[in-house]
KOLFI-953656 format. One record per residue: residue in one letter; x, y, z of N, C-alpha, C, CB in turn. Coordinates in steps of 0.05 Angstrom, whole numbers, plus 5000, padded with zeros to 4 digits. Glycine has a CB too. Layout:
PT   residuo   n_px   n_py   n_pz   ca_px   ca_py   ca_pz   c_px   c_py   c_pz   cb_px   cb_py   cb_pz
PT         a      X      Y      Z       X       Y       Z      X      Y      Z       X       Y       Z
...
END
This chain:
PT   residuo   n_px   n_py   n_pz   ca_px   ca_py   ca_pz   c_px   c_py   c_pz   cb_px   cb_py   cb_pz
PT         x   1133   0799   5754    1134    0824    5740   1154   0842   5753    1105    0838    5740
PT         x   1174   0852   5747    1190    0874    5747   1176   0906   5742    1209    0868    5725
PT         x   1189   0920   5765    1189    0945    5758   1213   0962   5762    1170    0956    5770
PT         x   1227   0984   5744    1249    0995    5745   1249   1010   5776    1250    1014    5719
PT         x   1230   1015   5779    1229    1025    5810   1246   1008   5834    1198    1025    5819
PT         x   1236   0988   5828    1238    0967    5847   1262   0946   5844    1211    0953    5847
PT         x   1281   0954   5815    1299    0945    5806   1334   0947   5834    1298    0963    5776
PT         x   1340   0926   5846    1360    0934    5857   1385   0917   5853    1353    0937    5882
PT         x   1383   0898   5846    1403    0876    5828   1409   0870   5795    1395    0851    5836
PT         x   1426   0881   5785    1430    0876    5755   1462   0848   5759    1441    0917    5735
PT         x   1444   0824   5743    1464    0798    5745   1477   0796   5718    1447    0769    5751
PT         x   1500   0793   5714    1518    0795    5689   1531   0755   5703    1550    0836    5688
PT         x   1536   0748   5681    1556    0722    5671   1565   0725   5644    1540    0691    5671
PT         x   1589   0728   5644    1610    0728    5619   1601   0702   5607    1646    0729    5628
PT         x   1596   0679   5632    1600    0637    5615   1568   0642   5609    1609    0593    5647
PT         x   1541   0648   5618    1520    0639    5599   1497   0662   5602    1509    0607    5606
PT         x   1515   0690   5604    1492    0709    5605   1491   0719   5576    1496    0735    5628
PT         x   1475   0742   5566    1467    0745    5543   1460   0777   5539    1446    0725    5538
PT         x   1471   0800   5532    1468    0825    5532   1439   0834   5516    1493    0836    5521
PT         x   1420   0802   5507    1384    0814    5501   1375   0809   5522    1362    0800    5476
PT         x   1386   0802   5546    1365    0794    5570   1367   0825   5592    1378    0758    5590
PT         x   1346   0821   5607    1347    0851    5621   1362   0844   5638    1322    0867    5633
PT         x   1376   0815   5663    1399    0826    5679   1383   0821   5711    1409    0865    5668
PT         x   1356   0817   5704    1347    0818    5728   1330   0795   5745    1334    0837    5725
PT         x   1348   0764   5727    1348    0743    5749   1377   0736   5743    1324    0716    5747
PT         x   1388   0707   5761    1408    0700    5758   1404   0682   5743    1419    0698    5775
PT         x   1388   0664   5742    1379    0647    5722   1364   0644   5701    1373    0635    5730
PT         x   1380   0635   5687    1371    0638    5646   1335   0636   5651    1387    0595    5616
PT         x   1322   0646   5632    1288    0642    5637   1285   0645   5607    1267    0668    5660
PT         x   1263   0636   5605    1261    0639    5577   1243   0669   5576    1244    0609    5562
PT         x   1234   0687   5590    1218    0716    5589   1249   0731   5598    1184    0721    5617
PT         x   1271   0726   5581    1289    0739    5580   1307   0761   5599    1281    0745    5566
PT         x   1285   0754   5626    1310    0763    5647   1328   0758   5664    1307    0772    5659
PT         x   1336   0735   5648    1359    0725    5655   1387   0735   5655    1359    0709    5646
PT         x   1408   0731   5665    1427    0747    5672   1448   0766   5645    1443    0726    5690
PT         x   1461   0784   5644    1468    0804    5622   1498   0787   5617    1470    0843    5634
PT         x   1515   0798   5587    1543    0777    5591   1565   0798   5595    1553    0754    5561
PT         x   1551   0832   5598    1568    0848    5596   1570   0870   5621    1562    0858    5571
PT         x   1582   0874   5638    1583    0897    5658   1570   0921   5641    1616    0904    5669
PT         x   1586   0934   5618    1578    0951    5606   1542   0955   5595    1597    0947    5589
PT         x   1534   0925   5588    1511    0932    5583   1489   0938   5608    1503    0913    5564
PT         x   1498   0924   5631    1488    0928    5663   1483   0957   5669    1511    0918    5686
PT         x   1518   0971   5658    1508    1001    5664   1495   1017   5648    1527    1016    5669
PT         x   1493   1008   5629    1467    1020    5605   1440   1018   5615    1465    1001    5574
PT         x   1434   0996   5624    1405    0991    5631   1404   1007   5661    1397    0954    5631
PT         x   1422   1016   5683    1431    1030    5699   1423   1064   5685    1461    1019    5703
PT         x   1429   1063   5670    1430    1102    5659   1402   1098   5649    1458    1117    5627
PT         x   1391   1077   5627    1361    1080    5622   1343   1076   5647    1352    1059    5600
PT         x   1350   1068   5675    1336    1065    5689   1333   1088   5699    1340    1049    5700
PT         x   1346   1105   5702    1358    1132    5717   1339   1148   5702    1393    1141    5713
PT         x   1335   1155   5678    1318    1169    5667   1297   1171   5675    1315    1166    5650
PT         x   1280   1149   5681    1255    1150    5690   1256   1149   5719    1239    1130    5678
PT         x   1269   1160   5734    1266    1182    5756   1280   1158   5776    1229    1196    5765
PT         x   1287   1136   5774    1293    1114    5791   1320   1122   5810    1298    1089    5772
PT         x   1330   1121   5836    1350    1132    5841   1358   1115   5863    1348    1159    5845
PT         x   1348   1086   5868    1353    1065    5889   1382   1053   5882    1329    1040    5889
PT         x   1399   1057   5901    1434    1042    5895   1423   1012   5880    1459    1032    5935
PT         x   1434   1006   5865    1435    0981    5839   1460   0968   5839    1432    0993    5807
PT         x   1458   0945   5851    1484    0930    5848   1487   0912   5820    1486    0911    5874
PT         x   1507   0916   5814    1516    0893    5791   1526   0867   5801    1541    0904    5773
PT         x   1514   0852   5800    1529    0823    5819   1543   0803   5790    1495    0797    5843
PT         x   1570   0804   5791    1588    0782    5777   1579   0751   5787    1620    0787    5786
PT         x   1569   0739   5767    1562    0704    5771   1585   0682   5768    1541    0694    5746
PT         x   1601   0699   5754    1624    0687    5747   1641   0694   5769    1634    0693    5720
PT         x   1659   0665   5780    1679    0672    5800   1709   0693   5793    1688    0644    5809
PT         x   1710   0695   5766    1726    0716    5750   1716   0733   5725    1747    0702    5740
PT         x   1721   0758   5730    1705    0770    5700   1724   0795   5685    1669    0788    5710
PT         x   1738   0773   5668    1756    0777    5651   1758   0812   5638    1750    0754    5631
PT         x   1770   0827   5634    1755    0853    5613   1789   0860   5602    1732    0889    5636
PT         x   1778   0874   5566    1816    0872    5561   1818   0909   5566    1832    0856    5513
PT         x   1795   0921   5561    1804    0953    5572   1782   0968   5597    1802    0977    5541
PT         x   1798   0986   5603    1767    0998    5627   1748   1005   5631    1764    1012    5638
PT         x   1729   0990   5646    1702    0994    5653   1699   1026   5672    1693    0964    5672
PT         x   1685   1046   5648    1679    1077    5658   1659   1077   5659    1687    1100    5646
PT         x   1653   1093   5679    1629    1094    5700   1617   1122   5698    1639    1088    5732
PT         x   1597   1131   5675    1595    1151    5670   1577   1160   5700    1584    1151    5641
PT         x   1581   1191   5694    1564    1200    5714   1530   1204   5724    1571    1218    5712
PT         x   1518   1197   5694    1495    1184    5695   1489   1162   5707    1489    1180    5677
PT         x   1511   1145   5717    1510    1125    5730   1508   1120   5757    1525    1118    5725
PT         x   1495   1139   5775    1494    1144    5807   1492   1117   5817    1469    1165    5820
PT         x   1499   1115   5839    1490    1094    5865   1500   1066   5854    1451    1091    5872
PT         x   1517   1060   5840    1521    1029    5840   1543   1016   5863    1531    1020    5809
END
């Protein structure tokens, strides 16, 4: 069981992650928290975490040894501690 509290790793793979999974294993699972395919959606679930009072630094960990993007990843300010 996960809690946003206790959330301190969000896992993204461009090759077999999936932007319906929450991001918060590295490996595919079928209870869908398996890793995200988008940085961007990492920091979404980052700003919805933030709402509910959460304020622990959150790393985004790349699975992929390269992670391709064609414009820039902005880092809104809702976005503290990554």
């Amino acid at each position: 069981m996960y809690s946003i509290m206790n959330i301190t790793t969000l896992y993204v793979s461009q090759e077999y992650g999936n932007d319906r999974n929450r991001g918060f294993s590295a490996d595919i699972k079928e209870d869908g928290t398996g890793p995200l395919k988008t940085i961007e959606k990492a920091l979404e679930i980052i700003s919805q975490i933030r709402l509910f009072g959460a304020v622990q630094p959150i790393t985004i960990r790349i699975l992929d040894g390269v992670y391709k993007i064609d414009s820039p990843i902005i880092i809104k300010n809702d976005v503290s501690s990554v």
